[in-house]
NUZATI-328703 format. One line per 10 residues: number of its first residue (from 1); for each residue x, y, z of C-alpha. Coordinates in Angstrom, 3 decimals. Example, Ala and Ser with C-alpha at 12.3 -4.5 7.8 and 13.67 -1.06 7.14 Angstrom:
REM NUZATI-328703
1) 12.300,-4.500,7.800 ~ 13.670,-1.060,7.140
***
This chain:
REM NUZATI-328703
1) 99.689,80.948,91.001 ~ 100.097,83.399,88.027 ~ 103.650,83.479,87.710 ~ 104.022,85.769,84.389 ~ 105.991,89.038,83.431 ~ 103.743,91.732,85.325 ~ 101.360,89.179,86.453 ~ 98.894,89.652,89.805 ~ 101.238,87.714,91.424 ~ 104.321,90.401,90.793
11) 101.853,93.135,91.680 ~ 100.853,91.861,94.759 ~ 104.802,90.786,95.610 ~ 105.846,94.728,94.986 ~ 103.220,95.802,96.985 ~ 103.898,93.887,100.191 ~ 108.265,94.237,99.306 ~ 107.009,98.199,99.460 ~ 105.875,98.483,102.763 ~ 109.005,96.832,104.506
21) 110.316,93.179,104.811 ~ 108.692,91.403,108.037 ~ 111.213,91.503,111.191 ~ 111.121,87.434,111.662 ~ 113.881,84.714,111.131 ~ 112.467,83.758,107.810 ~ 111.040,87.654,106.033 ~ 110.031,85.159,102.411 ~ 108.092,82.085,103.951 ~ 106.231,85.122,105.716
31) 105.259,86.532,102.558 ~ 105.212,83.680,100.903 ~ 102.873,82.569,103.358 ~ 100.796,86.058,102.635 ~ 100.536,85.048,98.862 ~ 99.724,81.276,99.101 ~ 102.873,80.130,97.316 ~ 106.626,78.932,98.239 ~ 109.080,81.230,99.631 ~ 111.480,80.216,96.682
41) 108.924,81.470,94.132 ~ 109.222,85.087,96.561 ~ 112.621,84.994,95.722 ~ 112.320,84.138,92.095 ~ 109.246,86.543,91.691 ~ 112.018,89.472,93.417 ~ 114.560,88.419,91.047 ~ 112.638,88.295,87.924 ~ 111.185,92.048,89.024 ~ 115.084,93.382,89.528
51) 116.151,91.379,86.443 ~ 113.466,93.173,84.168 ~ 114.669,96.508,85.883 ~ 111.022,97.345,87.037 ~ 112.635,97.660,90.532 ~ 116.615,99.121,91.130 ~ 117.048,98.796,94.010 ~ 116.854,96.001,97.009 ~ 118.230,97.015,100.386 ~ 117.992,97.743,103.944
61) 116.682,101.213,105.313 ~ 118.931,101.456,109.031 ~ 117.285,103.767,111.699 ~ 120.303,104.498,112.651 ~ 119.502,106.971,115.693 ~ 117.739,104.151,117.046 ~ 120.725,101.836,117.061 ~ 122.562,104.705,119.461 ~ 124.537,106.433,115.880 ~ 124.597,109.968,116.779
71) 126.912,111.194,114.959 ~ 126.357,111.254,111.158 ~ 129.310,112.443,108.811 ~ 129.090,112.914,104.990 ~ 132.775,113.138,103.746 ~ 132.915,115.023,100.433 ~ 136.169,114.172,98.778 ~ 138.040,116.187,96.465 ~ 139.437,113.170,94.349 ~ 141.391,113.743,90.569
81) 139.331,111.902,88.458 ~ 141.679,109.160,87.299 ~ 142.043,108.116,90.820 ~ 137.709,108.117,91.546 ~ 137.452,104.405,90.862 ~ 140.190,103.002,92.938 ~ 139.406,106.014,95.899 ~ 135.662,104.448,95.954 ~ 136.632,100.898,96.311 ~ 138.830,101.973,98.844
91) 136.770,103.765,101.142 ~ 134.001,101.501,99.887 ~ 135.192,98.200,101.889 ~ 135.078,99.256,105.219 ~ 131.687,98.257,107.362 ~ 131.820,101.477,109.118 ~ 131.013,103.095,105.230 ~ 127.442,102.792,104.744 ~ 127.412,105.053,101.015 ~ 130.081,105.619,98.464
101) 128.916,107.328,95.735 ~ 130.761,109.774,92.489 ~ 128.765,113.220,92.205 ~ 130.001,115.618,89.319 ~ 131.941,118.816,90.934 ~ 129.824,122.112,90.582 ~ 133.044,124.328,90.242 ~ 133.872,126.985,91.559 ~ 131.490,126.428,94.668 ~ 131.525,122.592,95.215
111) 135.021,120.818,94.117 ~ 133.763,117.894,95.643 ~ 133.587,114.883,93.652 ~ 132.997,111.355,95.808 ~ 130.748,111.173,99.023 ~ 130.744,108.844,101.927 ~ 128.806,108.249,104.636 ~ 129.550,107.178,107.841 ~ 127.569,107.195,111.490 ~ 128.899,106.744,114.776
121) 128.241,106.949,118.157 ~ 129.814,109.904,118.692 ~ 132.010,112.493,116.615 ~ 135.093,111.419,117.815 ~ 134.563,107.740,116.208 ~ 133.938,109.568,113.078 ~ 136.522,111.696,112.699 ~ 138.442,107.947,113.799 ~ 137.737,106.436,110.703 ~ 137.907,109.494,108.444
131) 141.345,109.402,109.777 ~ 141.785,105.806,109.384 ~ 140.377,105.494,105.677 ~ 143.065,108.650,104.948 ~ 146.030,106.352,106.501 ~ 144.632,103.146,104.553 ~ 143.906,104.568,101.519 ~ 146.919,107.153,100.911 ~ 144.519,110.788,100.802 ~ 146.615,112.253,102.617
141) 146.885,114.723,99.517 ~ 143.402,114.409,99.164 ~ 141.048,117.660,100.031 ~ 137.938,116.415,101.989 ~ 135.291,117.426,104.496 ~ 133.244,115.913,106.969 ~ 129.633,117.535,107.121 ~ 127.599,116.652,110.590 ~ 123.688,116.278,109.927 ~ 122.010,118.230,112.338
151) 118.742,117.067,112.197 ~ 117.521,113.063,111.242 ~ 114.768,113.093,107.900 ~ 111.991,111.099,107.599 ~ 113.401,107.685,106.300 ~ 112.012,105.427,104.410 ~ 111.855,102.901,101.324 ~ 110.766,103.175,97.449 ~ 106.871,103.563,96.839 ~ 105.513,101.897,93.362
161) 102.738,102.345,91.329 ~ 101.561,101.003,88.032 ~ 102.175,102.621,84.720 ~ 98.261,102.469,83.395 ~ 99.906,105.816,81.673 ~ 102.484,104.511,79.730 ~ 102.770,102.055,77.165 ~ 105.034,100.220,78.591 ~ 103.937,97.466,81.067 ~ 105.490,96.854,84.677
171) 106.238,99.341,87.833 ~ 107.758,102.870,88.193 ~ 108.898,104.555,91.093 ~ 107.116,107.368,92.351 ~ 109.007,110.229,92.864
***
C-alpha cells in the first residue's frame, strides 16, 4: 500500500471519508476492508490528511428532524467582547449545544456577536435551556435572541476534489 503525502492511497481514503462513514460497529475495518489495508493505517491515513490541513474538518452531520428535534433555535448573543471567550466556553459545555461560534457584529443592524445552536423536541425545551445556560452562565445582562428555523436545508458533508490547478499538491474543498 502507497502510504505517501498525497499518495493513491490518501485519494482513495478522502474519497470514500466524503461520501459518509459506514453505519456499523467498526466504520475503519469497513473501509479499511474497502482499501485492502488495516483499519489503523485508516486512522493514520485520516490523521496525516487533517495534520497536513488538506482536510479541516472531521465530524458528524445529525439529521436531527429524524431523531424527533423539532424545534431548532439559533441564539444570537449580544456579548462585550472581553467576556466572548469565557461566554463561549460557557455555553459551549452543555450537550444540549450542538454550535458555538464568534461572528463579528454588523452594527447598527446586527449587534450580535456569538451564536449557538440548540434543537429540541419542542420549543418549550428550548427556550428551557436558553433559560438554563442564562442562570448558569450569569447573562442575565446579556442581550440575546432565539431565532426558530422554519424550514430544514439540505444537509450534508464536505465534497473534495484535487487541485490539478494549483501548484500546490493535496485536496481543496469545493465550495
Amino acid at each position: 500500500m502507497d502510504m505517501r503525502k498525497d499518495s493513491p492511497f490518501e485519494d482513495a481514503l478522502i474519497e470514500i471519508i466524503s461520501r459518509g462513514l459506514p453505519l456499523v460497529s467498526r466504520p475503519y475495518a469497513a473501509i479499511a476492508a474497502q482499501l485492502d489495508c488495516s483499519e489503523s493505517e485508516v486512522m493514520e491515513g485520516i490523521n496525516r490528511i487533517m495534520m497536513r490541513g488538506d482536510m479541516k474538518r472531521f465530524g458528524v452531520v445529525v439529521r436531527h428532524r429524524k431523531l424527533g428535534y423539532r424545534a431548532n433555535g439559533m441564539v444570537v448573543w449580544d456579548v462585550p467582547d472581553a467576556r466572548v471567550n469565557e461566554t463561549g466556553h460557557c455555553i459551549g459545555q452543555y450537550a444540549f449545544v450542538t454550535l458555538c461560534y464568534q461572528r463579528p457584529r454588523v452594527l447598527p443592524q446586527w449587534p450580535y456577536n456569538l451564536f449557538s445552536m440548540i434543537h429540541g423536541r419542542d420549543r418549550g425545551a428550548v427556550i428551557e435551556q436558553v433559560d438554563f445556560m442564562v442562570e448558569q452562565c450569569g447573562l442575565a445582562d446579556i442581550d440575546h435572541e432565539i431565532l426558530f428555523s422554519k424550514r430544514c436545508f439540505k444537509q450534508r458533508g464536505a465534497s473534495y476534489q484535487r487541485r490539478h490547478e494549483l501548484d500546490s499538491p493535496g485536496m481543496m474543498l469545493n465550495e
